[in-house]
C-alpha positions, 0 to 999 in steps of 0.5 A, a space after each residue: 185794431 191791428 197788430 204790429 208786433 209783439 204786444 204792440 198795436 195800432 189802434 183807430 178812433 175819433 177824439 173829439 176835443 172842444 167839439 172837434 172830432 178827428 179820426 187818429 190811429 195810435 199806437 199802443 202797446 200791451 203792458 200785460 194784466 194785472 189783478 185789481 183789489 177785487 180780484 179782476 183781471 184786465 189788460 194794461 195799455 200804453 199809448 203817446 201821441 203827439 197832437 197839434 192843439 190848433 187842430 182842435 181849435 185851440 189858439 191862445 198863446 202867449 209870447 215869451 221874452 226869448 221869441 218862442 210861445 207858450 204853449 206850444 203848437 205840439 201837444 204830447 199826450 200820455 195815456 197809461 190804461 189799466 181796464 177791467 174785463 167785465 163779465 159776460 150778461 147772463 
């Protein structure tokens, strides 16, 4: 993980999608904590990233009237992330 900025981040790893396997570095931005029903605590995360769903294999398609493709070659994804710290082993 390095840091950009304030509460802004990029973060490497390997998504695999339909067994391929990329290496991205995302974006994320701390949104903060905040405490569950249970009275844990963790952080909140924000990530986006644009994909090209042909990269993972991903090629079916369907022509519309007008000349375009649905659905399109670009992806957005949207990760909002709320997590829970675990406690430390005993």
């Amino acid at each position: 993980m390095k840091r950009l900025a304030r509460d802004r981040y990029e973060v490497a790893g390997t998504l695999s999608l339909r067994g391929v396997e990329k290496r991205l570095v995302l974006p994320v931005t701390f949104l903060g904590t905040a405490k569950d029903p249970w009275g844990t605590c963790g952080p909140d995360l924000l990530t986006e990233a644009v994909l090209n769903r042909k990269d993972f294999g991903m090629l079916w398609n369907a022509a519309l009237d007008n000349g375009g493709f649905i659905p399109g070659d670009d992806v957005t994804v949207t990760i909002e992330l709320e997590t829970v710290r675990q406690a430390e082993p005993s």
